[in-house]
Biopython code that builds the backbone (N, CA, C, O; Angstrom):
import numpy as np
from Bio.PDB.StructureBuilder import StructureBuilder

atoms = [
    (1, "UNK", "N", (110.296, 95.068, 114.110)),
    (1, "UNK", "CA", (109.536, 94.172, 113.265)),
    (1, "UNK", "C", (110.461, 93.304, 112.402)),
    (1, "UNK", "O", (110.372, 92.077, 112.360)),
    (2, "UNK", "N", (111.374, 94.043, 111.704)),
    (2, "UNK", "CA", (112.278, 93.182, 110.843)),
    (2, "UNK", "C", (113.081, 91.765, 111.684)),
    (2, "UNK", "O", (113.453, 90.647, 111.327)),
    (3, "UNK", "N", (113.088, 92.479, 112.861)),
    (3, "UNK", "CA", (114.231, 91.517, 113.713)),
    (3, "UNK", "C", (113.271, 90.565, 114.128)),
    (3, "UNK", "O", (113.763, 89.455, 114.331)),
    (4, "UNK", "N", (111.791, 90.676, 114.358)),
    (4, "UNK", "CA", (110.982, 89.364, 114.656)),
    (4, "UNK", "C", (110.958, 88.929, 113.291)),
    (4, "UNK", "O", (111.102, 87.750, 112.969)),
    (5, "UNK", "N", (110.810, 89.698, 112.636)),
    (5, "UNK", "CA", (111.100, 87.921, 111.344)),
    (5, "UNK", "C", (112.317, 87.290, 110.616)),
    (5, "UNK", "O", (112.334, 86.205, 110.035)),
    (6, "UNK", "N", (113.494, 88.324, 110.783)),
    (6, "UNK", "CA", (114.800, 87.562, 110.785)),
    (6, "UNK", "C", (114.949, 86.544, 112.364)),
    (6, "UNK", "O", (115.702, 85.571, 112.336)),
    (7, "UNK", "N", (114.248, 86.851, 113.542)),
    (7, "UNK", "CA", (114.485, 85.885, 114.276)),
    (7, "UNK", "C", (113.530, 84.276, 114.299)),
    (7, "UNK", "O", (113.834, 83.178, 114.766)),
    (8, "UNK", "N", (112.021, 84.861, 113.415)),
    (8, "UNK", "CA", (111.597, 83.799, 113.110)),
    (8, "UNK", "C", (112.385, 82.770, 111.871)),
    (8, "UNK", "O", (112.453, 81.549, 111.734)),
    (9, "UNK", "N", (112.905, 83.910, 111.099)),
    (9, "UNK", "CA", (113.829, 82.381, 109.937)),
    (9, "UNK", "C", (114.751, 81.701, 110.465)),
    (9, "UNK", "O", (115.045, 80.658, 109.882)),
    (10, "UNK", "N", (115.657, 82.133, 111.985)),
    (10, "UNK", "CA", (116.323, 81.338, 112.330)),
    (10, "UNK", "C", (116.203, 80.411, 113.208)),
    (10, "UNK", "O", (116.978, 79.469, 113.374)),
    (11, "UNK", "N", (114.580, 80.806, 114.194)),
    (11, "UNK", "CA", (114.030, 79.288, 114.350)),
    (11, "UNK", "C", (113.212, 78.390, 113.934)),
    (11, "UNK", "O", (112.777, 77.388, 114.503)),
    (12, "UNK", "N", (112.960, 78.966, 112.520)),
    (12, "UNK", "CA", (112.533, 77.649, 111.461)),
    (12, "UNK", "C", (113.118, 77.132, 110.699)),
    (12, "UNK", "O", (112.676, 76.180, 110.056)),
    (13, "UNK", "N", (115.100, 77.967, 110.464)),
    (13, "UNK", "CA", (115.372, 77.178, 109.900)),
    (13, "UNK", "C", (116.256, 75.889, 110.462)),
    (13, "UNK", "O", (117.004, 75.179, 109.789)),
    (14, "UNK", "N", (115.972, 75.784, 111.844)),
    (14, "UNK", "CA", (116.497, 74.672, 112.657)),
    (14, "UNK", "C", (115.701, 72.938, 112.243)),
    (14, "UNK", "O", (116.005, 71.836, 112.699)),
    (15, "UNK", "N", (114.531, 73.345, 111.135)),
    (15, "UNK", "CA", (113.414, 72.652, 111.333)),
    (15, "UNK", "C", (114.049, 71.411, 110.268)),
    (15, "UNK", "O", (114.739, 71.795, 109.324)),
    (16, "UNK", "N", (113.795, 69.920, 110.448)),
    (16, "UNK", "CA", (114.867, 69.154, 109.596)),
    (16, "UNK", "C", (114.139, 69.394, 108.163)),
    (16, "UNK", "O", (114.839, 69.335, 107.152)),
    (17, "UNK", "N", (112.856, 69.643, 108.060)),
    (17, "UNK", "CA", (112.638, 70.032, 106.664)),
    (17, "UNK", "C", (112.487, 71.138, 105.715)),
    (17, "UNK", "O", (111.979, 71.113, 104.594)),
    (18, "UNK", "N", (113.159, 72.380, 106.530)),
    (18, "UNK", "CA", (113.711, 73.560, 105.967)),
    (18, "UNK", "C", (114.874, 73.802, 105.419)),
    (18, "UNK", "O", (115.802, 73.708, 106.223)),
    (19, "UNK", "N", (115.094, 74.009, 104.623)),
    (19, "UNK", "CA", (116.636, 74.362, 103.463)),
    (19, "UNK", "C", (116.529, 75.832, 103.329)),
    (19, "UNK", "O", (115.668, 76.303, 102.585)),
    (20, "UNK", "N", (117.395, 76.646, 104.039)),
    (20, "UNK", "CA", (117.135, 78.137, 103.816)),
    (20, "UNK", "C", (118.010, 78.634, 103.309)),
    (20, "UNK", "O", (119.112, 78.435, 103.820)),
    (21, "UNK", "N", (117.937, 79.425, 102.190)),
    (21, "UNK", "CA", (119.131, 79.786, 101.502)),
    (21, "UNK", "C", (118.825, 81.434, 101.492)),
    (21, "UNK", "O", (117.691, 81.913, 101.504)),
    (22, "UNK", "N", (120.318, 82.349, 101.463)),
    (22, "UNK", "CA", (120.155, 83.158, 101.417)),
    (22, "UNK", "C", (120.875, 84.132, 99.917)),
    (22, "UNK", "O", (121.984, 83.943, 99.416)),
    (23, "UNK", "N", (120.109, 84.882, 99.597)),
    (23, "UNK", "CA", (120.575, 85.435, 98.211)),
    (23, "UNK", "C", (121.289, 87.024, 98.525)),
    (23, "UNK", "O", (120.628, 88.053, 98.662)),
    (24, "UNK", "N", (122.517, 86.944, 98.585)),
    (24, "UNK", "CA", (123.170, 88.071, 99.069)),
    (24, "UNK", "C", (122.444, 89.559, 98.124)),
    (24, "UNK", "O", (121.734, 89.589, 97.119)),
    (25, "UNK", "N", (122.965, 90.572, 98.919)),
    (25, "UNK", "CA", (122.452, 92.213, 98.050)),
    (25, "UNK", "C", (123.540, 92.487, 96.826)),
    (25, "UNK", "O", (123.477, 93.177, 95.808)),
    (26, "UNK", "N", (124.261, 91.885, 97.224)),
    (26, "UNK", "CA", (125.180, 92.192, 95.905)),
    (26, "UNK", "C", (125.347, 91.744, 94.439)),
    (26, "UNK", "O", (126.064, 92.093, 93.501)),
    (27, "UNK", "N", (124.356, 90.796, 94.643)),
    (27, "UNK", "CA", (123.960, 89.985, 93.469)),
    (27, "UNK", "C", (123.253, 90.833, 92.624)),
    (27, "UNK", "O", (122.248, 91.378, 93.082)),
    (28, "UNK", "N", (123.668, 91.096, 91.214)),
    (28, "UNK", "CA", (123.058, 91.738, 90.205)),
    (28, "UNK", "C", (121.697, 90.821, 89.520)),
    (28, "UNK", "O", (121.531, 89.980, 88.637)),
    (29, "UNK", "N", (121.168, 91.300, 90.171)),
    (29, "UNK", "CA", (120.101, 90.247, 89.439)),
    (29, "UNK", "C", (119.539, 88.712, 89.299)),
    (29, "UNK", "O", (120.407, 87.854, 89.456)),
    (30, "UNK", "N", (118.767, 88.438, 89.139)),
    (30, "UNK", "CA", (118.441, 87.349, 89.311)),
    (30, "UNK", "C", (118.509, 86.270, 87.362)),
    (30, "UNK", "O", (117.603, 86.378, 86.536)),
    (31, "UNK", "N", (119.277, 85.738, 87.233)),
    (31, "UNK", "CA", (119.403, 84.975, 85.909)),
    (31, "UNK", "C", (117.337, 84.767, 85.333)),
    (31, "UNK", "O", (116.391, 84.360, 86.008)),
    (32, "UNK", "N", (117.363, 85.087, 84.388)),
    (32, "UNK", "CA", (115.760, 85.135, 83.492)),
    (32, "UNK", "C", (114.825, 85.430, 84.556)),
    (32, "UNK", "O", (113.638, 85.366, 84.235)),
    (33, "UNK", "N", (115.049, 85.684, 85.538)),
    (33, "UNK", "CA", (113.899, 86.604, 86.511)),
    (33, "UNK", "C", (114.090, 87.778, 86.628)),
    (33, "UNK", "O", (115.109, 88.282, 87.100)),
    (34, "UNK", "N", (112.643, 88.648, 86.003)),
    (34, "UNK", "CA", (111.859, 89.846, 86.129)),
    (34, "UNK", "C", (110.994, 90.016, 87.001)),
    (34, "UNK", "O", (110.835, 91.174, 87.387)),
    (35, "UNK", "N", (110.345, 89.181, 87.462)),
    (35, "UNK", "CA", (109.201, 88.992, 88.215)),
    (35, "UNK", "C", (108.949, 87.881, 89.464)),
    (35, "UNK", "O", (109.660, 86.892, 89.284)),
    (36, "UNK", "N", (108.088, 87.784, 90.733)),
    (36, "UNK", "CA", (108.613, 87.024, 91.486)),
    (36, "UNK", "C", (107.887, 85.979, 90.718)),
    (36, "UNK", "O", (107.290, 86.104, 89.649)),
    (37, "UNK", "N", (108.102, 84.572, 91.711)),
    (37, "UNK", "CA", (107.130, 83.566, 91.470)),
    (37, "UNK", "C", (106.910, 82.486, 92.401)),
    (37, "UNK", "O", (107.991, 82.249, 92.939)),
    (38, "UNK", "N", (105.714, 81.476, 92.981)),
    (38, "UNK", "CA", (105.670, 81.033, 93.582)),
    (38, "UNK", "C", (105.667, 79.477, 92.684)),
    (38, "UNK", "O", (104.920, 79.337, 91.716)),
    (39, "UNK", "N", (106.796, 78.132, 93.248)),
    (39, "UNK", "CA", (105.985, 77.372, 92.698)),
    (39, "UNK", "C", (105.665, 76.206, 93.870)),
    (39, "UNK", "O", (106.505, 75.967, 94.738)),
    (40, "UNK", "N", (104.446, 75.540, 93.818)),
    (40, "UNK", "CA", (103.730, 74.764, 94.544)),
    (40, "UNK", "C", (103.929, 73.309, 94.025)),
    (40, "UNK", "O", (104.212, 72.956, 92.880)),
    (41, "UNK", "N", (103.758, 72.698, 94.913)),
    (41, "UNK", "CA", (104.225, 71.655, 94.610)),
    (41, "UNK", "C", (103.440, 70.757, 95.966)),
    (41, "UNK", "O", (103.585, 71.078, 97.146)),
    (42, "UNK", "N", (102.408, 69.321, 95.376)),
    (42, "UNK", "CA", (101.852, 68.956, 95.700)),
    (42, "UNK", "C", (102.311, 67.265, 96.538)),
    (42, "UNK", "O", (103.085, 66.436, 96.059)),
    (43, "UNK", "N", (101.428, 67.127, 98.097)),
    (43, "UNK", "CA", (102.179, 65.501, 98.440)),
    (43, "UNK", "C", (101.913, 64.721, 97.872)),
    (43, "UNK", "O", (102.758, 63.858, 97.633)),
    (44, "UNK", "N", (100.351, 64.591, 97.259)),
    (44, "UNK", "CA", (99.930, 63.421, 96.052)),
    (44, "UNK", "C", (100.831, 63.568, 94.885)),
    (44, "UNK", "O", (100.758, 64.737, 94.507)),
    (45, "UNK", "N", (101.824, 62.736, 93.998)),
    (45, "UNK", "CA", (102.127, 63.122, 93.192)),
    (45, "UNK", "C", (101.664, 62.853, 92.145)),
    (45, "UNK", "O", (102.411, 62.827, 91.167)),
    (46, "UNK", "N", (100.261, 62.560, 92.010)),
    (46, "UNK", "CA", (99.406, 62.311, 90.877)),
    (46, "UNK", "C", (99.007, 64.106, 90.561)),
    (46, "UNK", "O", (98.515, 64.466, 89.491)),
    (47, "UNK", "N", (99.282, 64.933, 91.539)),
    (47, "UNK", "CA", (99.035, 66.479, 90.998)),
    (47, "UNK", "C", (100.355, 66.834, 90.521)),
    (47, "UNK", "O", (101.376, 66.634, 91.179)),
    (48, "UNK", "N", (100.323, 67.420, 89.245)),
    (48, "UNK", "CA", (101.162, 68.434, 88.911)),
    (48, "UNK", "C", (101.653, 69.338, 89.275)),
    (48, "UNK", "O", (100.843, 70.260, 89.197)),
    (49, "UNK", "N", (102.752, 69.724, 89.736)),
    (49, "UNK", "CA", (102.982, 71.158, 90.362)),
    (49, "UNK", "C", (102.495, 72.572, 89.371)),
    (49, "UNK", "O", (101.900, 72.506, 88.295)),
    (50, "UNK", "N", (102.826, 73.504, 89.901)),
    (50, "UNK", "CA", (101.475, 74.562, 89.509)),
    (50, "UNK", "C", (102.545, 75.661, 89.914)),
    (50, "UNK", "O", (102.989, 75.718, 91.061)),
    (51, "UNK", "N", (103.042, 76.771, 88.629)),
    (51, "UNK", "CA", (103.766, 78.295, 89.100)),
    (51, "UNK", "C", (102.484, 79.366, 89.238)),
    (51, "UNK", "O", (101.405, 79.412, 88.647)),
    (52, "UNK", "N", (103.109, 80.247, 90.331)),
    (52, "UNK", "CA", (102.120, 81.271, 90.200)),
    (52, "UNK", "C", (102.924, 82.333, 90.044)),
    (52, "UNK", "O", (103.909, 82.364, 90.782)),
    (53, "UNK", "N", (102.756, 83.305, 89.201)),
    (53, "UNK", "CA", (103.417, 84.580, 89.051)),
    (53, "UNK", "C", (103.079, 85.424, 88.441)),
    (53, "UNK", "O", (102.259, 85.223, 87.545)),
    (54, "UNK", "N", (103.700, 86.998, 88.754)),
    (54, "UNK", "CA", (102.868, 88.314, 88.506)),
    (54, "UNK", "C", (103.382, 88.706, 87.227)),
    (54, "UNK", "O", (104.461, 88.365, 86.742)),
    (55, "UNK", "N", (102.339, 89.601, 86.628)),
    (55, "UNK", "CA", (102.500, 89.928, 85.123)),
    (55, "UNK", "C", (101.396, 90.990, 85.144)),
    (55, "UNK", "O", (100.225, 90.679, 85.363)),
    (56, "UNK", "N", (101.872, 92.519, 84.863)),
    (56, "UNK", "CA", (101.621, 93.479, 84.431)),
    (56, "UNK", "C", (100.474, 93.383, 85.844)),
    (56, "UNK", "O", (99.362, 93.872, 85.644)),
    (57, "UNK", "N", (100.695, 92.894, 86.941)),
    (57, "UNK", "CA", (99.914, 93.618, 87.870)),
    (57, "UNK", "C", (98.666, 92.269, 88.423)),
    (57, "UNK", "O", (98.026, 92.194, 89.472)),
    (58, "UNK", "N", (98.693, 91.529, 87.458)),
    (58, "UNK", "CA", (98.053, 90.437, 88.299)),
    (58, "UNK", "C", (98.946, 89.069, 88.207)),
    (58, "UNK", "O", (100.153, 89.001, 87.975)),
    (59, "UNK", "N", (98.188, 88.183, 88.409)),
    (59, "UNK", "CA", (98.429, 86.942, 88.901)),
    (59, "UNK", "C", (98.259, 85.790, 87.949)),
    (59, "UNK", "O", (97.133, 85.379, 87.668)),
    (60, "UNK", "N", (99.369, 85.251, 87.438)),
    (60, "UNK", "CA", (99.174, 84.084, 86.391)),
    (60, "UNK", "C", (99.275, 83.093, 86.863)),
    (60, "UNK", "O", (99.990, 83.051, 87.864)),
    (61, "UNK", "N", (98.700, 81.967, 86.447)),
    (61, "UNK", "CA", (99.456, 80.349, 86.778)),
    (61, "UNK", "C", (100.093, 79.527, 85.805)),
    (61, "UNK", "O", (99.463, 79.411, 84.754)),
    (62, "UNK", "N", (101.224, 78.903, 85.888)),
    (62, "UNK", "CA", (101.861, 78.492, 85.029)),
    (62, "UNK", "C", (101.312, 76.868, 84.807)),
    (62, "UNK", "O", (102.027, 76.154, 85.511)),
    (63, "UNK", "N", (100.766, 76.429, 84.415)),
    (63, "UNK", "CA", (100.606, 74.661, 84.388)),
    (63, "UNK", "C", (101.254, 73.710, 83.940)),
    (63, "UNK", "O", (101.505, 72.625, 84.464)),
    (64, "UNK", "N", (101.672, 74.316, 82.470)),
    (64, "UNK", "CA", (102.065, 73.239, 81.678)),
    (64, "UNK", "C", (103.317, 72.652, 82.381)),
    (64, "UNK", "O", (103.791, 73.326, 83.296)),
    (65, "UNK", "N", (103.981, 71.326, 82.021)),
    (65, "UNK", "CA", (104.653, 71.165, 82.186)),
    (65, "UNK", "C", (106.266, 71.127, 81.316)),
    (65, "UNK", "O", (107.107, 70.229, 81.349)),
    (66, "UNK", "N", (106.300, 72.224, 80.689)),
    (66, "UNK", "CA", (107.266, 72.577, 79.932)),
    (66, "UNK", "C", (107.560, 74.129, 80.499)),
    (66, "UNK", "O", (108.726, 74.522, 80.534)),
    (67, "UNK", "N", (106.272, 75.150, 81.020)),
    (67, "UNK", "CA", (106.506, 76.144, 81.937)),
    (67, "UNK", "C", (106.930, 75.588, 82.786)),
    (67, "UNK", "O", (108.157, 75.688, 82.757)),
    (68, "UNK", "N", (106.523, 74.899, 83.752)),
    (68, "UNK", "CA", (106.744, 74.587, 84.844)),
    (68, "UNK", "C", (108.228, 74.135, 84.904)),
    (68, "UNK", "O", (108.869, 74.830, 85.692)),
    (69, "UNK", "N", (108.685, 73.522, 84.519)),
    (69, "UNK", "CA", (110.222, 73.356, 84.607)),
    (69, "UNK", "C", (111.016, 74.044, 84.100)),
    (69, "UNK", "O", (112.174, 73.629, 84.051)),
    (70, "UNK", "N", (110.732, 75.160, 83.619)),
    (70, "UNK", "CA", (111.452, 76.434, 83.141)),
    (70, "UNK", "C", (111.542, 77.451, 84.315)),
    (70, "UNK", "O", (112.263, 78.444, 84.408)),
    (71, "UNK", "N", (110.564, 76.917, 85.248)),
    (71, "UNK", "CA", (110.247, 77.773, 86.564)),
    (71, "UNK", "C", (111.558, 77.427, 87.229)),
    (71, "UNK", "O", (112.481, 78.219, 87.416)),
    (72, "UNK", "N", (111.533, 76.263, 87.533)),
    (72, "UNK", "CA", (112.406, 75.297, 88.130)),
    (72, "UNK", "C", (113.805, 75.090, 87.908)),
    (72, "UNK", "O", (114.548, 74.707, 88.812)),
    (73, "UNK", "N", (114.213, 75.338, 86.694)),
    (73, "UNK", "CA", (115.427, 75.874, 85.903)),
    (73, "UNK", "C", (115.721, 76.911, 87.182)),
    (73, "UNK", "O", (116.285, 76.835, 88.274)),
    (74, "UNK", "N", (114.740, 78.303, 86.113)),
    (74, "UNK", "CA", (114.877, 79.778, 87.120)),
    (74, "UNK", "C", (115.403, 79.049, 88.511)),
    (74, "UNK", "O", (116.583, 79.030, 88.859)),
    (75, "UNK", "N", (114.435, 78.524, 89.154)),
    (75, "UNK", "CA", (115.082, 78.789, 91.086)),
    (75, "UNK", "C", (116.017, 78.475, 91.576)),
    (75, "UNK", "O", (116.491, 78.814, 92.660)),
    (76, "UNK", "N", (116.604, 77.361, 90.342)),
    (76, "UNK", "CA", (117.853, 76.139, 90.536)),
    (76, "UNK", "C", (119.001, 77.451, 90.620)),
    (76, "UNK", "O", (119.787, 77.621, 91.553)),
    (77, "UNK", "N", (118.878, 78.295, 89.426)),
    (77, "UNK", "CA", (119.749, 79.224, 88.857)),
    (77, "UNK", "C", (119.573, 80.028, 90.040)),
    (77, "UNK", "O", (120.523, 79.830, 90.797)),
    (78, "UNK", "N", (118.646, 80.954, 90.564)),
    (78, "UNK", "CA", (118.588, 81.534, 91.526)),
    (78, "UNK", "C", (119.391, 80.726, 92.926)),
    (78, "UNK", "O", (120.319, 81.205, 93.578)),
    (79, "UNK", "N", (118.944, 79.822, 93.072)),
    (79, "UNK", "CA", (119.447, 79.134, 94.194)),
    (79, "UNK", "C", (120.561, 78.965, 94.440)),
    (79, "UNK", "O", (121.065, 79.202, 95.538)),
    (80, "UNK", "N", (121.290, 78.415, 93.226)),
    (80, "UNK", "CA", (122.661, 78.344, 93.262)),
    (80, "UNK", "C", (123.546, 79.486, 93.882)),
    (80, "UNK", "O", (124.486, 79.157, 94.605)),
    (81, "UNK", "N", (123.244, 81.049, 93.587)),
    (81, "UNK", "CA", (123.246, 82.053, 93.558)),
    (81, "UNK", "C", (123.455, 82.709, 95.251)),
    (81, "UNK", "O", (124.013, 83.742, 95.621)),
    (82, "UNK", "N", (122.749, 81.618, 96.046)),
    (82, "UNK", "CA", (122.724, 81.865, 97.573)),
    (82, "UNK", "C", (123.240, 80.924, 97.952)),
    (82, "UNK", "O", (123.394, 79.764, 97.568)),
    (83, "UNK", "N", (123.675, 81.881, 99.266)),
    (83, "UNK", "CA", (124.235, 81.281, 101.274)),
    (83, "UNK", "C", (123.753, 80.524, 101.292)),
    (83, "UNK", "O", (122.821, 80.619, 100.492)),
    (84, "UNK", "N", (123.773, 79.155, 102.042)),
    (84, "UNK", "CA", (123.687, 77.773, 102.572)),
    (84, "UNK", "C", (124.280, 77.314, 104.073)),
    (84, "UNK", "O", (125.440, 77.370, 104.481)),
    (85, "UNK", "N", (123.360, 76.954, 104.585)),
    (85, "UNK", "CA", (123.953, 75.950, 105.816)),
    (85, "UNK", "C", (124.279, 77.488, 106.786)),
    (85, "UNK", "O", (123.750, 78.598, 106.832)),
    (86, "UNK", "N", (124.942, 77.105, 107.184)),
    (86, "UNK", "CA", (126.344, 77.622, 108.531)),
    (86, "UNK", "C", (126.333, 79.327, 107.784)),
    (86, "UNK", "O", (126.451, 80.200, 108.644)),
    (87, "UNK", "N", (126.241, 79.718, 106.701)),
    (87, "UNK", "CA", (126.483, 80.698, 105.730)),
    (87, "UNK", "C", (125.169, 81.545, 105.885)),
    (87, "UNK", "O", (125.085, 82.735, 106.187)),
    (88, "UNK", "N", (124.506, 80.957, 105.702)),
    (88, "UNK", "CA", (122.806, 81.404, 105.674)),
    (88, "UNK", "C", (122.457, 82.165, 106.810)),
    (88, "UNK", "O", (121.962, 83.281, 106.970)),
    (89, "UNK", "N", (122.910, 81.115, 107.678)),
    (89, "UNK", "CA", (122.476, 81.230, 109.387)),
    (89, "UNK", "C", (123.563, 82.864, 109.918)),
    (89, "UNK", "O", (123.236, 83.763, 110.693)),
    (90, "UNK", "N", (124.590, 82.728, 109.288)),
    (90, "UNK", "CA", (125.482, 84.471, 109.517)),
    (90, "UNK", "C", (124.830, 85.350, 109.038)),
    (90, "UNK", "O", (124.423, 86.393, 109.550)),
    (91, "UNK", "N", (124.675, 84.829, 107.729)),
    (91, "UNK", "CA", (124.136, 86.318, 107.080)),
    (91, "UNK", "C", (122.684, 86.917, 107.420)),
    (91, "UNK", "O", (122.206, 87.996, 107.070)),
    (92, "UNK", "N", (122.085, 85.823, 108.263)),
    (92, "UNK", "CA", (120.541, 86.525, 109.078)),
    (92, "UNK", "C", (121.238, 86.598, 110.291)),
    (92, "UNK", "O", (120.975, 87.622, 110.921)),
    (93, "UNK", "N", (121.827, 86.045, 110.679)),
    (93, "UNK", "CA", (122.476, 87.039, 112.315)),
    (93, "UNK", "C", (122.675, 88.244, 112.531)),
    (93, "UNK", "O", (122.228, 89.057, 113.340)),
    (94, "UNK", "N", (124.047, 88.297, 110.986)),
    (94, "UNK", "CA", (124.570, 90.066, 110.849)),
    (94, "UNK", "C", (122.908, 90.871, 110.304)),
    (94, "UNK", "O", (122.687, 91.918, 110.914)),
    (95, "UNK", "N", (122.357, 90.667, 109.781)),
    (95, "UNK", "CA", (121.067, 91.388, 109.319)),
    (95, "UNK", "C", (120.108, 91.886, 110.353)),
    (95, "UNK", "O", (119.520, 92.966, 110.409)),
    (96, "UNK", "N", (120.085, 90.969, 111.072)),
    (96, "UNK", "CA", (119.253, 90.781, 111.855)),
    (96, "UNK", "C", (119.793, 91.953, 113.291)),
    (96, "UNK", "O", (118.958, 92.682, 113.826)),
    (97, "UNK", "N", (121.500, 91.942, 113.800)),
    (97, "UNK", "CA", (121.486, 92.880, 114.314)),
    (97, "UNK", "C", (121.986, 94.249, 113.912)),
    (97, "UNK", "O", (122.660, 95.014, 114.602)),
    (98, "UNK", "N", (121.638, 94.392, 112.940)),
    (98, "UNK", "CA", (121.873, 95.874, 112.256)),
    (98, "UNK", "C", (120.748, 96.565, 112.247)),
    (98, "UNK", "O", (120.645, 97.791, 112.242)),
    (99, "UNK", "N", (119.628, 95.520, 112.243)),
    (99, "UNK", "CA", (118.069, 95.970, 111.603)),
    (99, "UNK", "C", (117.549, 96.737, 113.564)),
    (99, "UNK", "O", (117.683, 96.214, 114.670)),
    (100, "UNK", "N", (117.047, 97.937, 113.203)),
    (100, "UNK", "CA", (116.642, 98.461, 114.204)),
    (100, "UNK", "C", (115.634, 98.214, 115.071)),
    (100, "UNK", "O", (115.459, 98.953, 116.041)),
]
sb = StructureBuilder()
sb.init_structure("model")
sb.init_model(0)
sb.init_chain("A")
sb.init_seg("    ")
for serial, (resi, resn, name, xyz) in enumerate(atoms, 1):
    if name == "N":
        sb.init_residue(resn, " ", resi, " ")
    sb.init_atom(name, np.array(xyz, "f"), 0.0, 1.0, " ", f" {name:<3s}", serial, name[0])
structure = sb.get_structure()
């Protein structure tokens, strides 16, 4: 099972509008993230983008736009943090054949 979806990230991330980054295990943590979060982000750009994230067990949405780019901060920081390109694509190879 693991290896069908490490083999699905590596043929979507062939896709020209996928950027796949990978966040190694050795990384202590994630900079001001406790919790996951999703943020959405709309093609009209008359919509605001919109965080969603968990807190004590349910589901918040972030709106404002002073959360919202604090979200965005977070992923930048997270992001930075991960594999890229040519890098990305190894580190789901090696994963991928270790995983049983």
């Amino acid at each position: 099972m693991l290896r069908d979806q490490l083999n699905a990230l590596l043929d979507h991330a062939r896709e020209p509008h996928i950027d796949l980054s990978v966040i190694p295990t050795n990384i202590d943590g994630y900079p001001g993230v406790s919790f996951g979060f999703v943020i959405l982000e709309f093609a009209d750009r008359r919509d605001s983008p919109i965080v969603f994230h968990d807190q004590h067990g349910s589901h918040v949405a972030a709106e404002s736009p002073d959360e919202v780019k604090r979200y965005f901060k977070s992923f930048d920081q997270i992001r930075s943090l991960g594999l890229h390109g040519a890098d990305a694509i190894a580190a789901i190879k090696a994963a991928r054949d270790k995983a049983v």
